[in-house]
N, C-alpha and C positions, 0 to 999 in steps of 0.2 A: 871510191873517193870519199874520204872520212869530212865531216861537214864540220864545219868553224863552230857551231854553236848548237851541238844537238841536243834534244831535249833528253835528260835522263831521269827515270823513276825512282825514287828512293819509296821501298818497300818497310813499316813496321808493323810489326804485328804486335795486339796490346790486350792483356787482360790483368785488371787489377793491379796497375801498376798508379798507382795514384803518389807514393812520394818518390817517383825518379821521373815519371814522365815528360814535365815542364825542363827540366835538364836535356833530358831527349830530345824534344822538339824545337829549342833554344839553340842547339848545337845545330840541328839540318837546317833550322828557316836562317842561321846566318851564316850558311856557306860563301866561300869566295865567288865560289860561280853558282848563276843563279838561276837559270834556266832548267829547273826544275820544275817535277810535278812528285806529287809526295800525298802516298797513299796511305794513311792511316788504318790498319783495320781492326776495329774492336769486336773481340770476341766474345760480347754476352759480360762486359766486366760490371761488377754491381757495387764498385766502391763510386768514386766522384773524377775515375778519369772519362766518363764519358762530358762531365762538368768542362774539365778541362782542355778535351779537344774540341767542344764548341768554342772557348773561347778563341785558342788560337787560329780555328778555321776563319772567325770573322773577322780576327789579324790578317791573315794573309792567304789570298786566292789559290797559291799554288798546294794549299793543305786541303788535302779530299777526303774526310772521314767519311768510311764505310763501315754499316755496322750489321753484325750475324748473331746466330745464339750459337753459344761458347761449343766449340767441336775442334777447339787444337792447334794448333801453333801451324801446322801442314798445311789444311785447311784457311788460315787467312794468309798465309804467304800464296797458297795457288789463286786466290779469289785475288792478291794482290796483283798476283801476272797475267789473270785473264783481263782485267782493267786498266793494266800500264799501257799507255801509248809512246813511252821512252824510246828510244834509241839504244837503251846503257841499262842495266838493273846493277841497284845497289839496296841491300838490305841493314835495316839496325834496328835492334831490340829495343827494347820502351826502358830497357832499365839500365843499357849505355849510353854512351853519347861521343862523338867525333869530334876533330881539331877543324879549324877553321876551313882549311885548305881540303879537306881531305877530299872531297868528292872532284877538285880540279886535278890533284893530285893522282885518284886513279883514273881521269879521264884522258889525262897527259900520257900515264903510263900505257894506255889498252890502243894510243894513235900512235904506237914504236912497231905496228906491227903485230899486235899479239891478240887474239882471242877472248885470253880472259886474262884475270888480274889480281896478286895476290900479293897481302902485307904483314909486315909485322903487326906487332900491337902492345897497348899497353896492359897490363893487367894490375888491377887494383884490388888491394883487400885493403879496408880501413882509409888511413894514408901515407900506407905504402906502394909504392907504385914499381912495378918491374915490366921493361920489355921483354917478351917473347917472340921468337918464329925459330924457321928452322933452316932455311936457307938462307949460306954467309952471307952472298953479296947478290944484290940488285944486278940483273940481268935479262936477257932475251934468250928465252931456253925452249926447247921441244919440247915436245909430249915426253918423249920419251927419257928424257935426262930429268925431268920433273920427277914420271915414274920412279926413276931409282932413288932421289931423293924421299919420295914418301912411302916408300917399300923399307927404309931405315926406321922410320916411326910412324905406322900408320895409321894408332890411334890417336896421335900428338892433335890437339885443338886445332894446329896452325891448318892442318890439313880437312878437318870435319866441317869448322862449322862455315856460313854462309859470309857473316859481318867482316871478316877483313876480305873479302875477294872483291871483283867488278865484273860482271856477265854482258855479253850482249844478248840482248831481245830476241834477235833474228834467226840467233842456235836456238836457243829456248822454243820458239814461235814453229819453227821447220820442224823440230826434231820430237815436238810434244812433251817437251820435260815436266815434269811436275812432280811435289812433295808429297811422299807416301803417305796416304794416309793410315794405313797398318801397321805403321811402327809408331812407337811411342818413344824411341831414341833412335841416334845414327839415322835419320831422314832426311838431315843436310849434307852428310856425309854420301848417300844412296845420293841424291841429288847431284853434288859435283863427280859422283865418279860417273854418270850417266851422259854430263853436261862435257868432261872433258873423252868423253869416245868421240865428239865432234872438232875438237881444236885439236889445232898444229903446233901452237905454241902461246906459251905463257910466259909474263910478265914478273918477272920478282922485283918487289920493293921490301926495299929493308930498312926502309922508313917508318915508323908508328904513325898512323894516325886515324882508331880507336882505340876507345876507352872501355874494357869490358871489366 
């Protein structure tokens, strides 16, 4: 039974991101829904974003900076998910940022029944903006009608990285998943194809809302 109001972790991982940060954390602390916990984690950055997420920790409770000496993007995402007490994992980089809605958005999508959760987005160079993904239309789809959709492009972004999906905990928690730390690329990639040997089926939205 899917609960009216669960708590969901929003995971970043941050080093040396001092002029995108504040955009960052601007975009998650004003989500629609608010029942968030939002795990910050700095890894070893030596410019003034560790400046920066004191300030907004003492904004806002639901921001939990943790800090390591710098060992990798894999590493503060997995120290993220031994820490989250969510219900829901959602991840965003320190140097994106998300639409207003967006985290109600995949929480609405992943209570249709589905597993996990996956969206378009927008991609930014400059300012120019284009949406990306790779599946037409927003649906409730199997593992395996998914498969063949990312068996057509299966280095495509839509499919690798973590930032437009929605996980639950519970797969994660049971199944031991975690961020290779031996790779230095495709590690979000290794991550979801591990994550979906455990779902039945996935959610497509083909609505944007990140900003990478």
């Amino acid at each position: 039974m899917e609960l009216e109001n669960p708590l969901i972790t929003i995971i970043i991982p941050i080093y040396n991101r001092e002029q995108t940060l504040e955009r960052c954390l601007c975009s998650v602390l004003r989500q629609t829904y608010s029942h968030l916990e939002i795990i910050a984690v700095d890894d070893g950055s030596t410019d003034h974003s560790r400046v920066i997420l004191d300030k907004y920790q003492k904004k806002d409770s639901r921001l939990r900076v943790v800090r390591k000496e710098n060992s990798g993007v894999s590493e503060s995402r997995n120290l993220g998910l031994q820490l989250a007490r969510g219900e829901y994992i959602q991840f965003v980089d320190a140097d994106d940022w998300i639409t207003r809605d967006a985290t109600e958005t995949l929480l609405k999508a992943m209570q249709t029944g589905s597993e996990m959760v996956i969206t378009d987005y927008y991609r930014v160079i400059g300012r120019k903006i284009w949406i990306k993904g790779h599946i037409p239309a927003s649906s409730l789809m199997s593992r395996a009608e998914f498969a063949r959709y990312m068996m057509k492009s299966p280095a495509n972004f839509y499919y690798g990285v973590t930032w437009n999906k929605f996980y639950r905990m519970d797969i994660i928690r049971d199944n031991a998943l975690f961020f290779s730390r031996e790779l230095d690329w495709c590690e979000d990639f290794k991550f979801n194809l591990e994550y979906l040997k455990y779902v039945s089926n996935i959610r497509v939205e083909t609505r944007p809302i990140y900003y990478y």
